[in-house]
SENUNU-574817 format. One record per atom (N, C-alpha, C, O): x, y, z; residue in one letter. Coordinates in steps of 0.001 Angstrom, whole numbers, plus 500000, padded with zeros to 6 digits. Layout:
<nodes>
XYZA...
</nodes>
This chain:
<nodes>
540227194832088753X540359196271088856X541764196613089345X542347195953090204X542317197798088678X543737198298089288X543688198455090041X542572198516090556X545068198706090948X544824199146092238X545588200609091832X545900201186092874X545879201179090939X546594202451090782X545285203523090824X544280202927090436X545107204407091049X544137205444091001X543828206011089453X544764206532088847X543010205948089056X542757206279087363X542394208013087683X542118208483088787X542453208486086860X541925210081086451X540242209946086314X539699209955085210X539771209868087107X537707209692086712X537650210909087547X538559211479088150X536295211208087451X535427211888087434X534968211814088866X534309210788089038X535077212478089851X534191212094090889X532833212316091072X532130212202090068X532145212694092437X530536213038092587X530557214413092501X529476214954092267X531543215110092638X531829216910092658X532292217573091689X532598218766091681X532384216424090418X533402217235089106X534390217182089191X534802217007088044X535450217226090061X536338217178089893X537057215583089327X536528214502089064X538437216040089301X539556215012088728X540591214331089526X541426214917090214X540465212877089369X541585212485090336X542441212374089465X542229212342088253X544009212274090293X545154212482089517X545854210906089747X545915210221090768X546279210680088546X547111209380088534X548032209165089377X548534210138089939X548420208032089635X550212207509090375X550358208428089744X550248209605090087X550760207778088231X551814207986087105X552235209518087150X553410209873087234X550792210683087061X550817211773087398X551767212080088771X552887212518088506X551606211990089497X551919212472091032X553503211567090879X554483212071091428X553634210484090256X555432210307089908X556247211629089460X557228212138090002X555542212028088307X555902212716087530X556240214139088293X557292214707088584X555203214363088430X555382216148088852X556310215858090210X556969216893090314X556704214940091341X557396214443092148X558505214776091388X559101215802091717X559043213934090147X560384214016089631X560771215372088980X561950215666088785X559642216261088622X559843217641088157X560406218630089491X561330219430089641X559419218150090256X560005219082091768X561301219031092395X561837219943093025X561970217335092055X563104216659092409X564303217903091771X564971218628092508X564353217912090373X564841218469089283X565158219865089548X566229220410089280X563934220510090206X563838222410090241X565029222548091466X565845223464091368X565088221695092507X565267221859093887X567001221379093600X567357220266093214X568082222778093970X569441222914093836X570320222020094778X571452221561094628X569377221929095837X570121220962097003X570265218955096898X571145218131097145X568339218908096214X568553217803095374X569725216997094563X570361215949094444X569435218702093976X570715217921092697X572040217260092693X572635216369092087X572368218783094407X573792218501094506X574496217489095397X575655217089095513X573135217198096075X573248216018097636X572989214765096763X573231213676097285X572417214804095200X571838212960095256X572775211633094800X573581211378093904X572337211124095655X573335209821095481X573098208736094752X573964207962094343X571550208624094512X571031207890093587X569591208505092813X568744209259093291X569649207968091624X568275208615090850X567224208642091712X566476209609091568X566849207583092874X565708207802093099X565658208233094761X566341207818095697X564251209521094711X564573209770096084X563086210096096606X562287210818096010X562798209262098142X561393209431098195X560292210591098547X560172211552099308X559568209913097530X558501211900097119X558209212503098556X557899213694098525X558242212019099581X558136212708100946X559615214016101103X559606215200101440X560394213366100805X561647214117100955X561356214902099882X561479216102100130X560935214578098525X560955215897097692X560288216822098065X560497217993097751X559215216341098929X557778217539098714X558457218280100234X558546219505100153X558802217833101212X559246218469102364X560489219335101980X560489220464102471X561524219008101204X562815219734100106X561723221256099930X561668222243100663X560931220927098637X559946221899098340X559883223116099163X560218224300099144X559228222153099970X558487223409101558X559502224308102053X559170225406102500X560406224033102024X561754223953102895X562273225243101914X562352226416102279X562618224685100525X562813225995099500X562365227043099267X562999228081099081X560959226858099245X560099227483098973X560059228945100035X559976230131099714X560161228273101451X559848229230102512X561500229559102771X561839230425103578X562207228989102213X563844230100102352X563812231410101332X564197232521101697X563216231082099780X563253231704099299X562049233066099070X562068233942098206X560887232808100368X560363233838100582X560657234301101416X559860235163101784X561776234144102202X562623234721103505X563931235823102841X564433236795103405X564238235262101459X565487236064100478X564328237644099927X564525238845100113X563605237196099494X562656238068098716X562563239330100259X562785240530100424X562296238649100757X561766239576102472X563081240640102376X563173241867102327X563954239630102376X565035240207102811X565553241414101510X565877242584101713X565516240921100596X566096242200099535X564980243241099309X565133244165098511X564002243092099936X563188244001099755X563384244828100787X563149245997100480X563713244673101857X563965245332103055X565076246427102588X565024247648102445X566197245370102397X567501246112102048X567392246992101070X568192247928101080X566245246903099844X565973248101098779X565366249319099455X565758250485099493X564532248853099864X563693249949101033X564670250938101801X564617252165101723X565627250153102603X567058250670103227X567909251598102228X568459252630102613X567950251229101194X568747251950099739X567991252622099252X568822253057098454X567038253183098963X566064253785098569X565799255193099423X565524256286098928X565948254894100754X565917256214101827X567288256857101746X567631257916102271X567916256147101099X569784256865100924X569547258180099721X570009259316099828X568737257676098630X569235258068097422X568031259397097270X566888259202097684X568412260695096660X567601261310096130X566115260778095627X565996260119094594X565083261108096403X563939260712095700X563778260546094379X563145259580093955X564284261389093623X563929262266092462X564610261802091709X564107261759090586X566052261214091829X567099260623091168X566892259362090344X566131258544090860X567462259013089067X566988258224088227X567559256883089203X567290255869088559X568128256566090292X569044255313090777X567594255223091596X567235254056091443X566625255904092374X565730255506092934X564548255168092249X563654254456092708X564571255807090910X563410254939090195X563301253768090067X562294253106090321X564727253232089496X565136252627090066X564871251104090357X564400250105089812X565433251501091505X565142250853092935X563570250976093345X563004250048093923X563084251864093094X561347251507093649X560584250596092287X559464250089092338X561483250563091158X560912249559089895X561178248152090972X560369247352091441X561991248212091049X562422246757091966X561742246270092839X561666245069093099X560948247525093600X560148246660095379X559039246427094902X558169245895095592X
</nodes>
């Protein structure tokens, strides 16, 4: 018997996911992540660091979103309600 984890069926229906799988989507996450790209020194880098990279991105870039939404909100109380620049801007928040 392998020792790699196969895709079966468990007692609940559900699906286990391969190594091969969990390599993969590892090296897709590697790929998305800008800091990855620009820090790597060699092709391979371990999936702990990718998936913590991830976390790390993930929650900066719901800290950017926070933030330009704020600042629209801020721009939005400037401009004529009524004015086509605040439509706008409230299409945006």
């Amino acid at each position: 018997m392998s020792s790699r984890r196969s895709r079966q069926s468990t007692s609940n229906g559900t699906s286990r996911i391969t190594d091969q799988q969990i390599i993969d989507l590892v090296s897709k996450l590697d790929q998305l992540l800008p800091e990855m790209r620009s820090n790597r020194r060699s092709n391979k880098v371990p999936a702990n660091k990718v998936l913590q990279e991830t976390c790390n991105y993930i929650r900066d870039l719901h800290k950017e979103v926070e933030d330009l939404s704020e600042r629209l909100s801020q721009l939005l109380s400037t401009v004529d309600a009524e004015s086509p620049e605040a439509a706008i801007i409230r299409s945006l928040i």
